[in-house]
N, C-alpha and C positions, 0 to 999 in steps of 0.2 A: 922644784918649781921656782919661777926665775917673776921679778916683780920690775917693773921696767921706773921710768924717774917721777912716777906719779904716787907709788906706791902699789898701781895696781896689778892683777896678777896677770901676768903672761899669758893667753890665750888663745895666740896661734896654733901652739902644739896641741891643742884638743883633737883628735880625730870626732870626726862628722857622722861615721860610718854608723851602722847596727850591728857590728861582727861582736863576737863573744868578747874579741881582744879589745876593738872599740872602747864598750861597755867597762871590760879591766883597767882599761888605761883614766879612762875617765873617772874612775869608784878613785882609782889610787890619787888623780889629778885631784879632786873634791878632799881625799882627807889630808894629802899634805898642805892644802890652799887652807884647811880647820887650824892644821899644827901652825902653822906660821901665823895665822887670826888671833889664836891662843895668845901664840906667844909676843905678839906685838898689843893685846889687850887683855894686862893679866887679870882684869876684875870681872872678865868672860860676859860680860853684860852690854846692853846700849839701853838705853831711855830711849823710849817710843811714844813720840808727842802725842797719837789719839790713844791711847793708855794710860797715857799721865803716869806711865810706870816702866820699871826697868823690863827687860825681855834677856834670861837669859840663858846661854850657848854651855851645853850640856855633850856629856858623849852620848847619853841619847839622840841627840840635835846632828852629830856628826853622823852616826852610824846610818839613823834614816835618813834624812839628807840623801849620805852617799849610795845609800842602797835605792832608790829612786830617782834623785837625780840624775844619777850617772846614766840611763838606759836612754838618755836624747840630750844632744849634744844644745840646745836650745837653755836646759834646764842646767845643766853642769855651768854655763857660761853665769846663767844665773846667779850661782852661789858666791860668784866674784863678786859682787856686788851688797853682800853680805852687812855691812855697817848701815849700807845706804838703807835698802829694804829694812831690817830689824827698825831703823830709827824711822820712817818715815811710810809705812804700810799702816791702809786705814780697815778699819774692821767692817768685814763684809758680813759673817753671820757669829753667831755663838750656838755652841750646839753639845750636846752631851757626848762622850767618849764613847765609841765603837765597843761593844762589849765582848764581840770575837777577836779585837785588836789586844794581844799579851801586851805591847807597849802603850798601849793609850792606857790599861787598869790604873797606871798612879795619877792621870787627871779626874777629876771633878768636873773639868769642862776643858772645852777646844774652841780655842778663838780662830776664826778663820778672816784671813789679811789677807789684800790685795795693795802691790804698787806698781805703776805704769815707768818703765824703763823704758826711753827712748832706745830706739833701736833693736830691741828684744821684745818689750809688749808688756800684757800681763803676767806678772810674777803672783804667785801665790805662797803666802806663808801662812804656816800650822802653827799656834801658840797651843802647849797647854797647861792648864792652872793647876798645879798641884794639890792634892788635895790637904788638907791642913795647916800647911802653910803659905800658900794663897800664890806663891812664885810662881811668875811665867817664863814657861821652858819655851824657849826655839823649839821645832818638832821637824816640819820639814819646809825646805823652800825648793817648787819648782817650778816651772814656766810652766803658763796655762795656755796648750795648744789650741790651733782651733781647730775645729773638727771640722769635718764636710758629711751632709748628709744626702 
């Protein structure tokens, strides 16, 4: 993955499509866009002004992420935006962990964010609160389609 003079990530090469390969190409796009985040923020965290607390990036955060984001190219785009959202997403509800979800078990709770990206829309970001030691994990970030009914 190729980051242009801003820092930010290259996002042309995203395929748009719904093909299987689409979807592959994007899952791999999302976690190399993680490893290079990693490695340019080794303390894996951002402070989230309506939190008044740090948020932070887990390979749990990667894994789902890329397993959800990657299936719309809307939502992969999204993840590029990664420092901005974590720091600046405000809390839309709180709500208890999915008890069918094996990856939600190690929350206590699930904070549910929303931030407005020009150009993209609604972004949704998953926090959730560990249980015992109160850290808030990234969980997932996707664009929030709209629907038609």
């Amino acid at each position: 993955m190729t980051t242009d003079n801003t820092g930010s990530a290259n996002t042309q090469n995203i395929p748009q499509g719904q093909t299987k390969e689409d979807v592959k190409i994007r899952k791999k796009f999302i976690t190399d866009f993680y490893a290079q985040w990693n490695a340019s923020n080794p303390g894996k965290r951002v402070y989230n002004t309506a939190l008044s607390d740090f948020i932070y990036v887990r390979f749990l955060s990667i894994q789902e992420t890329a397993e959800h984001a990657s299936l719309h190219y809307k939502s992969t785009k999204a993840v590029t935006y990664l420092t901005e959202v974590l720091e600046l997403a405000t809390i839309k509800s709180r709500t208890k962990p999915k008890p069918e979800v094996s990856n939600q078990k190690r929350f206590e709770e699930v904070i549910i964010m929303e931030y407005t990206k020009a150009g993209l829309g609604k972004l949704k970001l998953t926090v959730g609160v560990l249980r015992g030691s109160k850290l808030k994990i990234q969980y997932c970030i996707t664009a929030i389609e709209k629907t038609t009914t």
